[in-house]
C-alpha positions as CSV (number, residue, x, y, z in Angstrom):
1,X,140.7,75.4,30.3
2,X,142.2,74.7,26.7
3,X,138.3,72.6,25.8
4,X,136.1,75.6,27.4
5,X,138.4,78.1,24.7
6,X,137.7,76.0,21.8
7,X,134.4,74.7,22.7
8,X,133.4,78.1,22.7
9,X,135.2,79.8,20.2
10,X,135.6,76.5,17.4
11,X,132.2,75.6,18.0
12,X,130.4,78.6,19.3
13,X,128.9,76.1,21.8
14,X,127.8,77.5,25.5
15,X,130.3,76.7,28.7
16,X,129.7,77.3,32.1
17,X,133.2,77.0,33.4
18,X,132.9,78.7,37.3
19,X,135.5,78.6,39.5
20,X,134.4,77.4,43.1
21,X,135.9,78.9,46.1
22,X,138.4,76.7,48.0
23,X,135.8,74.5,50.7
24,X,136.0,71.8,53.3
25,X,135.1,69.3,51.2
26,X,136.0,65.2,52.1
27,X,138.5,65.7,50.1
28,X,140.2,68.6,51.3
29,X,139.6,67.5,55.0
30,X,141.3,64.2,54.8
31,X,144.3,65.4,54.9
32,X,144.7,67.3,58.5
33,X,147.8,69.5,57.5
34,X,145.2,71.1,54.7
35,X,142.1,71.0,56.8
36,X,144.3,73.1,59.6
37,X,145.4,75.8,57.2
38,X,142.0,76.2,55.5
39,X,141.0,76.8,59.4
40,X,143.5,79.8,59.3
41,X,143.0,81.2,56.3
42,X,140.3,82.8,57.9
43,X,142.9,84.8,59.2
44,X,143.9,86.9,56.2
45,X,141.0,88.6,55.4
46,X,139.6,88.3,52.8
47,X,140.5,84.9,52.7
48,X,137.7,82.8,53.8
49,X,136.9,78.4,53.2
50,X,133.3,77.5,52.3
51,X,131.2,74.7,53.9
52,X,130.6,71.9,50.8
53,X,126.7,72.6,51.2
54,X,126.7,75.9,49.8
55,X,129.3,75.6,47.2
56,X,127.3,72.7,45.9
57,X,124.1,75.3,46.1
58,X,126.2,78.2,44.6
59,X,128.0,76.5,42.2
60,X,124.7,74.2,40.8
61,X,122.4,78.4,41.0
62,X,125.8,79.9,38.8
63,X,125.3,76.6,36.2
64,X,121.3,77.1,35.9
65,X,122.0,80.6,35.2
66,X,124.7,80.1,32.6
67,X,122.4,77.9,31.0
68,X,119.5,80.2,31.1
69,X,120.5,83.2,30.7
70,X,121.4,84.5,27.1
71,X,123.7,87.8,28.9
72,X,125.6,85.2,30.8
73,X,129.4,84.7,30.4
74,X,129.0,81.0,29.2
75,X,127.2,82.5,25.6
76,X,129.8,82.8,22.8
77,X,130.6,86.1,22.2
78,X,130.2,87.7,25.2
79,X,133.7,87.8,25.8
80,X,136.6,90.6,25.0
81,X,138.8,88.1,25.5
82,X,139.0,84.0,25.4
83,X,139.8,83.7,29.4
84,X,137.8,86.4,30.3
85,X,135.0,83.4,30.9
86,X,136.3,82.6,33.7
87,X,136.8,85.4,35.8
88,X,133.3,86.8,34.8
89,X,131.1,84.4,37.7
90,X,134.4,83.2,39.9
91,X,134.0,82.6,43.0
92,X,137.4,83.1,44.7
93,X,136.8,83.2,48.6
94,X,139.1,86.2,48.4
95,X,141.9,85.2,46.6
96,X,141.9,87.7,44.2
97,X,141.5,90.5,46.5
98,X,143.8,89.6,49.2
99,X,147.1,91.1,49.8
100,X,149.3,87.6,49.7
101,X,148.9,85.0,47.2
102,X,147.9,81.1,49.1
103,X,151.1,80.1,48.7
104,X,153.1,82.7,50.4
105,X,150.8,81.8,53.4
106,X,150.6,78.6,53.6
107,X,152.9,78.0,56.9
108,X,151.3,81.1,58.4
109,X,147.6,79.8,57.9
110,X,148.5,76.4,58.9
111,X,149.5,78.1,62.5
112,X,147.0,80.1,62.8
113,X,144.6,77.0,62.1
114,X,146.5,75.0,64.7
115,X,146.4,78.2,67.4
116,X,143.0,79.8,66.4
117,X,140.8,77.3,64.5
């Protein structure tokens, strides 16, 4: 995060630093206790995991219009503030809206992903 900060503001240079929403990607399914509790986060609304395919498409469509568009969050000076870049296109599956942080439901998400799917 520290590089986006001074890329942009040292260098006036033009970052597209998204966050992605948490997805069932290889990575995250090859560990079963993880793959289970993404399952159940479904279960906290509005908590929700995202098939790989269309984070890829969402995340690659967010870059292009970074890129392309001079009123996007990515152009120096659009900013009040030097984090504010990434908030401004997040894509938090919830997270931010949700009444429990991840980690207080963890356990809870992992059981409803073993009971429910």
């Amino acid at each position: 995060n520290w590089r986006t900060v001074v890329a942009r503001a040292g260098n006036g240079a033009v970052v597209s630093a998204n966050m992605a929403p948490a997805s069932r990607t290889a990575s995250m399914q090859h560990v079963k206790t993880i793959a289970v509790a993404l399952e159940g986060q479904r279960h906290f609304a509005p908590l929700a995991a995202f098939d790989p395919e269309f984070c890829a498409e969402l995340m690659a469509a967010l870059l292009l219009y970074d890129i392309g568009c001079e009123g996007s969050s990515a152009h120096p000076g659009w900013a009040k503030h030097p984090m504010d870049v990434f908030g401004a296109t997040a894509v938090h599956g919830g997270c931010w809206r949700c009444a429990y942080t991840v980690d207080s439901i963890g356990r809870a998400s992992y059981i409803c992903g073993m009971l429910w799917g």
